[in-house]
C-alpha positions in Angstrom: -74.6 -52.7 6.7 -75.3 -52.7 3.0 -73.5 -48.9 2.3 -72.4 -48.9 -1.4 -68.3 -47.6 -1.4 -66.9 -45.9 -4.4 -63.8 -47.5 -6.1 -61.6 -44.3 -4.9 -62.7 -45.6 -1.3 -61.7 -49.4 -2.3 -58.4 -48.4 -4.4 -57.5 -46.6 -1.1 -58.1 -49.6 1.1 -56.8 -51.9 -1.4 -52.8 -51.8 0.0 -54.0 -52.4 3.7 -56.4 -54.9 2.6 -53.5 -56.8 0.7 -51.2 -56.3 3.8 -54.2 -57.5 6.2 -54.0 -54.4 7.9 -57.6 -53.6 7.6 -60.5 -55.0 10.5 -62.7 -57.8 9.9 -65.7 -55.5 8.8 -63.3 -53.2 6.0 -62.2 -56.9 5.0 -65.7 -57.6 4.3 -66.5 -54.4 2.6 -63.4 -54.7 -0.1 -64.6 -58.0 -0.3 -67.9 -57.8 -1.5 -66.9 -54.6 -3.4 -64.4 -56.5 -5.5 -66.8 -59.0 -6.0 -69.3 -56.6 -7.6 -66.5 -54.3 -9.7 -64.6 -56.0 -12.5 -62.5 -52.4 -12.7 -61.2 -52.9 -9.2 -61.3 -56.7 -9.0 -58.6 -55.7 -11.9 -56.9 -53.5 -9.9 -56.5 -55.5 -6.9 -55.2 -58.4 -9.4 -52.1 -56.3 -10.7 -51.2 -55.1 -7.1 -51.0 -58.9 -6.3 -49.6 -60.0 -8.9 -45.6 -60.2 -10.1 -44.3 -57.5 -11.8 -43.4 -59.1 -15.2 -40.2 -57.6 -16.1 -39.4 -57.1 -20.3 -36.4 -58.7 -21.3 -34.7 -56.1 -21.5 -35.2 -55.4 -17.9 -34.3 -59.0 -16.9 -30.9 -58.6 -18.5 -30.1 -55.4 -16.4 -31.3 -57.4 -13.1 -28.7 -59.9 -13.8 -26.5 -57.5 -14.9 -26.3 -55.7 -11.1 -26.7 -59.4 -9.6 -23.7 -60.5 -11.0 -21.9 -57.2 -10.2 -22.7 -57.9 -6.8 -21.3 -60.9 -6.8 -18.3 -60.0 -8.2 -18.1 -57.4 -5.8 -18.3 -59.5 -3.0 -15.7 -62.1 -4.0 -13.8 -58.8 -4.7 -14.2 -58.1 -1.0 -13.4 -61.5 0.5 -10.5 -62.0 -1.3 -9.1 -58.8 0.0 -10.1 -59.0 3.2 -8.1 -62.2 2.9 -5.1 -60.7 1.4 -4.7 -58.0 4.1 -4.9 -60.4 7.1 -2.0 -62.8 5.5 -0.1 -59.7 5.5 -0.9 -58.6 8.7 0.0 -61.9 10.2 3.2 -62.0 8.6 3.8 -58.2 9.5 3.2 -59.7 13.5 5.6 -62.4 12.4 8.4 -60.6 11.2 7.9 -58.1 14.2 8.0 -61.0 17.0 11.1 -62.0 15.0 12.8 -58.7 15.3 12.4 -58.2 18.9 13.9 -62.3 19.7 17.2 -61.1 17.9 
């Protein structure tokens, strides 16, 4: 089958190709398309590739990370605090009802 595909037909095959959702002949077909086309070869590079994030961007992701975290520890400790003081809530009660 040597049927010439438009790059609109390849950018749209392009996601299920990366994902290996696409059959054995459609693999073939992207295949030999990207190696003909620079323009989607290109294409199908960025979508594999990492997302570079500025710097500025990188300082925001920590940002939230690190809220997270605080968040979490936020959490535990709490969590912590509440069943001391429901144990010594039980504890006083059990005393109450001996005397």
């Amino acid at each position: 089958m040597n049927k010439q595909y438009t790059c609109d037909v390849i950018f749209d095959l392009l996601p299920l190709y990366i994902d290996g959702m696409t059959s054995g002949e459609t693999a073939k077909v992207v295949e030999e398309h990207l190696k003909e086309c620079e323009v989607c070869r290109q294409m199908y590079e960025e979508m594999t590739g990492e997302i570079d994030f500025s710097p500025a961007e990188q300082k925001k992701k920590r940002r939230r990370h690190r809220y997270k975290k605080k968040s979490t520890a936020r959490m535990l400790i709490l969590g912590y605090i509440l069943f001391l003081l429901l144990i010594m809530a039980l504890c006083m009660l059990d005393a109450m009802c001996i005397m």
